[in-house]
Residue, then its C-alpha position, 0 to 999 in steps of 0.5 A: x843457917x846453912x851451918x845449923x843445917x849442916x849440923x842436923x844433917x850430921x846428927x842425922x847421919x850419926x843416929x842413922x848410922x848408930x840406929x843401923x849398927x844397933x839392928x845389925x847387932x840386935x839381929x845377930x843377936x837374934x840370929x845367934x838365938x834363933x840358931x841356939x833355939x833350933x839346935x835345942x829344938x834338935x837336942x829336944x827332938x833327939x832327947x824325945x827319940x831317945x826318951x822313946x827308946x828308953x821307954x821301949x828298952x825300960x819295958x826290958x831293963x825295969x827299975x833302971x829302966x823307970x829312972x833312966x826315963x825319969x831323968x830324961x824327963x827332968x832333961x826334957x823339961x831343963x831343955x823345954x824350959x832352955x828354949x822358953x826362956x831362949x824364945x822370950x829373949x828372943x821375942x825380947x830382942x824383937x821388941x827392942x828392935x822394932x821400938x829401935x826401928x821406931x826410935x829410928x823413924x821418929x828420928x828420921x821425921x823429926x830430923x827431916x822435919x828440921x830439915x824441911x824448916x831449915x830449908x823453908x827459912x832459907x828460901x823465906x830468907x832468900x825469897x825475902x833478900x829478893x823481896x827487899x831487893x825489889x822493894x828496893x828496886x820499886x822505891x827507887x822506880x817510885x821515887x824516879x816516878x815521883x820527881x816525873x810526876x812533879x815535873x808533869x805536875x808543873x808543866x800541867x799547871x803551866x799548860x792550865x794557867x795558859x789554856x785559862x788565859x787562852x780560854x779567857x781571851x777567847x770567851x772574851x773574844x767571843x762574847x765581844x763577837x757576840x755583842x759585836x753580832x748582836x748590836x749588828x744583828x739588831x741594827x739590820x733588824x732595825x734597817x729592815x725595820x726602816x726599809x719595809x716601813x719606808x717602802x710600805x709609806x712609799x706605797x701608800x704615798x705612792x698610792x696617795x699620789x696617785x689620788x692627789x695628781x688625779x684629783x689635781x687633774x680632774x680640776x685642771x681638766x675641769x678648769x679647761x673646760x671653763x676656760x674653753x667653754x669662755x674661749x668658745x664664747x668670746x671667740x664665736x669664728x672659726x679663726x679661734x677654734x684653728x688658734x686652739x686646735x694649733x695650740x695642742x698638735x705637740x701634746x699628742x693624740x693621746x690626750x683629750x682636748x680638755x686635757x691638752x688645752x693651753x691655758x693661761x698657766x700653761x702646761x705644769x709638771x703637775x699636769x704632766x705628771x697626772x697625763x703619765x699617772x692617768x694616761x700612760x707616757x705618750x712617747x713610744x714604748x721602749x725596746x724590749x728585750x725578746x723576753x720582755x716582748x713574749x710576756x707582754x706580747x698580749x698587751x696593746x703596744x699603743x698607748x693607754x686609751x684616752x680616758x673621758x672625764x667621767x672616767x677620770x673623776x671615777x679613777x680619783x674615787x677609786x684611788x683614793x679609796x685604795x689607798x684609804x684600804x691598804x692603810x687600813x691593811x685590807x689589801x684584799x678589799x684594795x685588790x677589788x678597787x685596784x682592779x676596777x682602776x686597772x680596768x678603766x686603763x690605769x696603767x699606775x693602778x695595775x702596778x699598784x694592784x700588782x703590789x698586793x699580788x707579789x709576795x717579796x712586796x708582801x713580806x716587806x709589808x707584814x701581810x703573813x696572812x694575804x695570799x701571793x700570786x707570782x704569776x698574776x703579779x707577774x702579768x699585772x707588771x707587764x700590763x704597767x711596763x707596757x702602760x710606761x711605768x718603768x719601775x714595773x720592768x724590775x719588778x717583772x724582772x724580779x720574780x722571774x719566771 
C-alpha cells in the first residue's frame, strides 16, 4: 500500500513537473507572439505614418504617387492580415494553456483524491490491525472472565446447596419451636384453664361451706339448746347450772352459750370451724405490720360480735343463696346477699363479698362484663383480715395500693 502510494505521488510529481514545463513553454511561446504582434503593430503604425506621408507627397508626386499609396495599402493589409492571424494564435495558445491549466487541476484532484484514499485505507487498515488487536486482547479478557465466571459460578452453587441446607435445618428448626411454642402455648392455656376453673370451684366450695358449716351450726346450736333446756330440767339446783357454766370458761367470751355448750359429742371440728366461718378466731389478732395497722386502723380490733341464733340461722339463708348466685354467674345480685352477710359481722362473708369486687378474682373467673372496684375490695379484705381470715392479708397485699 505504501509502495502504491509511492507510485502516485511520483505520478503526481512527474504530471506536475511535465504540465509546469508545458506552461512555461506555452508562455514563452506567447511571449514570443505577443512581442512579434506588438513589433507588427509598430511596423503597422510606421507603415500608416508612412501611407500619410505618401498620401501627402502623392498630392505632389501624382501617378507614382497614386501607386506608391496603393502598394502601401496592399503592405498594410499583408501586415493587418500578419497580425490577425499573429492574435488567433495567440489566442490559440491561450486556449491550449488554460485546457492545460485545467488537465493540470484535474490531475491534481484526481491524484489527491487517490492520495486521500490511500491514506484513508491505510489508517482503515491500521485503525482495523488495532481493532483486531483489541478484539484480541477483549477474547482473551472475556475468556479470563469466563473461567472466573465458572469458577464464581461453582462456588455460588456450593454457597446455595449450603444456604438450602441451612435454611432447611432452620425451617425445620423453626417449626419444631413452633410446635414445640404451640403445644407449650396451648398447655399454659389449659392450665390456665385448669387454675381459673379450680379456683372459681374453690369459691364456690368455699361459698358452699360456707352455708354447709352454718347450717351445720345452726343444728348444732339448735341441738344444745334441747340438750340445755333437758339439763335445765333434770337439773332444777344451782349445783348444775355452776357445773354448766364451769364447763365452758375455756371456749371464750366470744361465743354464746348455746354454742359453747358441752355436749355429749363434745366440741367437733365441725364446730370449730363454723365458730371461725360465723364468729371470727377467738384468739387475739395477729401483729400487723404498720401498713397493715393504717388500712385497718378503722376496723374493730376485738372479736366479730357475738351472733344470736336468729342471726345465724338468717347468715345460713343468706350464704346459701350467694352462693346459689355466684353459680349462677349473677355476681351483681351475689354482691347484695353478700353485703347483707357482711353486715351481720361475717368476716368469711366480707372476704367472700370482697371476691366479687377484685378484678385479678374476676379475670380468673371470666366476668368481662362485671365492674371491679380495687379499692372497696381492698377494704373488704381488711374487714376479713381483721375478722381472722388469714388468706385476706394476701389478698390485701396483692392489689397494693
Amino acid at each position: 500500500m505504501l509502495g502504491l502510494l509511492q507510485h502516485a505521488r511520483e505520478q503526481w510529481t512527474s504530471i506536475a513537473e511535465a504540465a509546469e514545463n508545458e506552461t512555461e513553454k506555452l508562455q514563452k511561446s506567447l511571449r514570443e507572439e505577443r512581442s512579434h504582434t506588438q513589433r507588427l503593430e509598430r511596423e503597422l503604425a510606421t507603415a500608416h505614418n508612412d501611407l500619410e506621408l505618401q498620401a501627402r507627397l502623392s498630392c505632389k508626386i501624382g501617378t507614382e504617387g497614386r501607386e506608391l499609396k496603393h502598394q502601401a495599402q496592399s503592405d498594410l493589409r499583408e501586415l493587418q492580415q500578419a497580425a490577425e492571424r499573429e492574435r488567433d494564435r495567440a489566442n490559440w495558445l491561450e486556449q491550449n494553456l488554460t485546457a492545460a491549466h485545467h488537465d493540470l487541476e484535474t490531475q491534481s484532484a484526481e491524484i489527491i483524491r487517490q492520495a486521500a484514499e490511500i491514506s484513508a485505507k491505510e489508517a482503515a487498515q491500521k485503525a482495523l490491525a488495532e481493532v483486531q488487536v483489541s478484539l484480541r486482547q477483549e477474547h482473551d479478557r472475556t475468556k479470563q472472565l469466563e473461567e472466573t465466571l465458572a469458577t464464581t459460578r461453582i462456588e455460588l452453587d456450593n454457597r446455595s446447596r449450603q444456604i438450602a441446607k441451612a435454611t432447611e435445618e432452620t425451617a425445620q428448626t423453626k417449626r419444631t419451636a413452633e410446635n414445640t411454642s404451640a403445644k407449650l402455648t396451648l398447655s399454659l392455656k389449659e392450665e390456665h384453664q385448669k387454675a381459673d376453673a379450680l379456683a372459681q370451684e374453690l369459691s364456690l366450695a368455699r361459698s358452699r361451706l360456707f352455708a354447709y358449716e352454718a347450717q351445720a351450726a345452726a343444728n348444732d346450736d339448735r341441738a344444745e339448746q334441747l340438750k340445755q333446756q333437758l339439763r335445765r330440767e333434770r337439773h332444777q339446783s344451782s349445783r348444775g347450772e355452776q357445773e354448766d357454766a364451769a364447763a365452758r370458761p375455756n371456749v371464750g367470751p366470744w361465743l354464746p352459750a348455746a354454742v359453747s355448750g358441752e355436749g355429749e359429742a363434745g366440741n367437733s371440728p365441725t364446730r370449730d370451724l363454723l365458730r371461725t366461718l360465723l364468729l371470727g378466731s377467738p384468739q387475739p389478732p395477729p401483729e400487723q405490720s404498720p401498713r397493715e395497722l393504717v388500712v385497718i386502723a378503722a376496723e374493730p380490733m376485738a372479736p366479730s360480735p357475738v351472733l344470736g341464733n336468729e342471726h345465724a340461722a338468717e347468715l345460713v339463708r343468706l350464704i346459701a343463696r350467694a352462693t346459689g348466685l355466684l353459680r349462677q354467674g349473677d355476681i351483681g345480685a351475689a354482691r347484695v346477699v353478700l353485703d347483707r352477710a357482711a353486715e351481720l359481722g361475717s368476716a368469711p362473708a366480707s372476704f367472700a363479698l370482697a371476691e366479687t369486687y377484685d378484678p385479678r378474682v374476676l379475670a380468673k373467673w371470666g366476668a368481662n362484663g362485671t365492674r371491679s372496684d380495687a379499692s372497696k375490695a381492698r377494704e373488704l379484705y381488711a374487714r376479713a383480715a381483721a375478722g381472722g381470715v388469714e388468706e385476706a392479708k394476701e389478698r390485701f397485699d396483692a392489689l397494693g395500693h
